[in-house]
C-alpha positions in Angstrom: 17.8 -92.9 76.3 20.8 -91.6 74.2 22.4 -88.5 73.6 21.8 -86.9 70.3 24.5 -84.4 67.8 23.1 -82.0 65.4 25.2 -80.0 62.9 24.4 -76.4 61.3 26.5 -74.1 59.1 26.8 -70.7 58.7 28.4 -67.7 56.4 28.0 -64.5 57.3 30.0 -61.4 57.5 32.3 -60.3 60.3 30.4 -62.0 63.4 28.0 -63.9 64.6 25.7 -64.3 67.3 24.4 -67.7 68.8 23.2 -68.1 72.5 24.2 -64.7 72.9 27.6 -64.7 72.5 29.4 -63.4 69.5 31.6 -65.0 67.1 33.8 -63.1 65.0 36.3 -66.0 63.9 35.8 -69.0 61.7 35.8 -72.2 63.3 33.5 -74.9 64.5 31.6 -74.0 67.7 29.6 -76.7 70.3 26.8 -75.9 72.6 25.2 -78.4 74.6 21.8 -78.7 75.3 19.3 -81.1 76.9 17.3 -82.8 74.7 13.6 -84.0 75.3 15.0 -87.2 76.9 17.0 -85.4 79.2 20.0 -86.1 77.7 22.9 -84.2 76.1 21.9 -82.5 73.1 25.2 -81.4 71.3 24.8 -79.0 68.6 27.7 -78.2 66.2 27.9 -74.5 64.3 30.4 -75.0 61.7 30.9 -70.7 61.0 32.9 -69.0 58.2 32.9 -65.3 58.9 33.9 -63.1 55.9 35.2 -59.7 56.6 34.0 -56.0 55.1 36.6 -54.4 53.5 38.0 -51.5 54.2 40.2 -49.3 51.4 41.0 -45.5 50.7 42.4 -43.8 48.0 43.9 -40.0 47.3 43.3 -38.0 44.0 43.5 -35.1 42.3 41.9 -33.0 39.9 41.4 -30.3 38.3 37.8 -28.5 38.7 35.6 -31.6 38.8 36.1 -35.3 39.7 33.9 -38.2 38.4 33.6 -41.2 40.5 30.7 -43.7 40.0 29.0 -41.3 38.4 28.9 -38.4 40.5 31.0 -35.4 39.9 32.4 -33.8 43.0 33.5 -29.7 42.6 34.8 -29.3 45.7 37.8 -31.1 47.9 36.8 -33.6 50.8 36.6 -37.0 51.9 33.7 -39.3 50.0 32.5 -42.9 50.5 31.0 -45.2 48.3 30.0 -48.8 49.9 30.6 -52.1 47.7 29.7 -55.8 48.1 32.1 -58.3 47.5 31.7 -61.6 46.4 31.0 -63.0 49.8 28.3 -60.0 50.3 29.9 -58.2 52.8 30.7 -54.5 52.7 33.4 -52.7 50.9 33.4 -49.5 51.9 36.0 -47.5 49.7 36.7 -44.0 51.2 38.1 -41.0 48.5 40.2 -38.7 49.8 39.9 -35.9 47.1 41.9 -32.6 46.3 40.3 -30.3 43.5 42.2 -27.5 42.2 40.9 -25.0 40.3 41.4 -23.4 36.4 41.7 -19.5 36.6 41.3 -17.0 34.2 42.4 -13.6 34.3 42.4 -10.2 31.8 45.1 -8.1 31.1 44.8 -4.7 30.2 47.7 -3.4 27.9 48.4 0.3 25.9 51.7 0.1 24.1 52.9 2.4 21.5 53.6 0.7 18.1 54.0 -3.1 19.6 53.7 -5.3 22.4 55.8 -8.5 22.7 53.7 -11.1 24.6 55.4 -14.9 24.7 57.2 -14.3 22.2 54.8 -12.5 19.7 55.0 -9.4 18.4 51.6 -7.8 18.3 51.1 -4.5 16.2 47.3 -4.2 16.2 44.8 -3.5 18.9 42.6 -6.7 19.7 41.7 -9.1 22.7 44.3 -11.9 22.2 44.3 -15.5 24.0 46.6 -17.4 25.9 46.5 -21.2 28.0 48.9 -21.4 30.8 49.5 -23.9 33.6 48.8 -22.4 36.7 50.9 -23.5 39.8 48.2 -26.1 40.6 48.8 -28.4 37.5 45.5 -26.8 36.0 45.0 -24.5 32.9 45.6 -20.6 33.3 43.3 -18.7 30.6 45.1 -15.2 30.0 43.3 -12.7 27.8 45.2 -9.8 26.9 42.7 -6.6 26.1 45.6 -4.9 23.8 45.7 -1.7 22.6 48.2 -0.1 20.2 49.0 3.1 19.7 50.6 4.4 17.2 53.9 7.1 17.1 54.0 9.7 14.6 56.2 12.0 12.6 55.9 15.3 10.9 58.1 17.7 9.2 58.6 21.8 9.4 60.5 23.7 6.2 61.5 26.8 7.6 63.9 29.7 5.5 65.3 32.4 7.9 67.4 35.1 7.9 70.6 34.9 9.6 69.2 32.8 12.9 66.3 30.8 13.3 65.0 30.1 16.8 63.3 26.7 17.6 62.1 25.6 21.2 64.7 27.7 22.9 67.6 26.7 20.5 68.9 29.1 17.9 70.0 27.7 14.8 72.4 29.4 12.4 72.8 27.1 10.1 71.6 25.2 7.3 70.4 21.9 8.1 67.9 19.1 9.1 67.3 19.2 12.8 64.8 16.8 14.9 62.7 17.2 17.7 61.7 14.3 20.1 57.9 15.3 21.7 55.5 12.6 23.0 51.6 12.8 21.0 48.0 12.6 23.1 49.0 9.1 23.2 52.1 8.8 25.2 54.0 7.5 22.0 56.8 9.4 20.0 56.4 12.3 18.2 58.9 13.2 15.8 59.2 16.8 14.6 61.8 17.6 11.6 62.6 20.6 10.9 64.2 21.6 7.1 65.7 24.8 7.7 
């Protein structure tokens, strides 16, 4: 009677179990058995373990993030698993920041103009600007604008002698002004011909 060697291979990923005990290295691996003549039986496993792979990555975005797919609103950590080309695992973890657009209205009354960025504005309106907020992401401001408008009128006025005019007396010929403010909280500008 005669001993007796057998061979087996084996790829699998990141262990492997024979005989109960676990393998998690490449190599070649014997166990010895008795065979039906009562004689050593060796067996060979000749193992190749491939490993999962593990990766992360960090982003950022503004509102909304697209990854594989899926869009993702809101900040967090996210995992999508791979296979490699030896079929094991790759698990790929997303470490994600969103930040967020805002938008905010401005309510304005000026009297004859209003200088925004740079612009004049002389009539009333809702006006539109894009900003970058302190995130990186876009700033909508609309600004609800409403002019007013300052006036001007004029008083002739012939008098004897004096002629008295919002507690001032005048006594002599001339063109005088007044400085009031109208319904509107703008200038009003009286002139008085006397």
């Amino acid at each position: 009677n005669s001993s007796d060697t057998n061979s087996f291979s084996v790829n699998t990923c990141n262990y492997y179990t024979w005989d109960g005990v676990i393998y998690n290295t490449s190599g070649q691996y014997n166990n010895i058995y008795t065979n039906q003549n009562g004689c050593d039986s060796i067996v060979t496993l000749d193992l190749t373990i491939n490993n999962s792979i593990f990766t992360s990555i960090s982003d950022t975005a503004c509102d909304n993030y697209t990854w594989d797919g899926v869009v993702y609103t809101n900040s967090g950590q996210y995992t999508n698993i791979y296979t490699t080309q030896q079929a094991c695992d790759s698990t790929v973890t997303l470490d994600l920041i969103i930040n967020y657009s805002d938008t905010t209205v401005t309510t304005v009354s000026s009297c004859d103009l209003y200088i925004w960025n740079g612009i004049s504005y002389f009539v009333s309106g809702v006006y539109d600007s894009l900003f970058t907020n302190a995130n990186g992401c876009d700033s909508s401001v609309t600004l609800d604008l409403t002019i007013n408008i300052s006036d001007s009128s004029s008083l002739s006025v012939t008098s004897c002698d004096t002629y008295d005019w919002d507690g001032t007396t005048y006594d002599s010929t001339g063109i005088y002004n007044h400085l009031y403010t109208n319904i509107n909280g703008c200038d009003s500008l009286l002139i008085l011909n006397l």
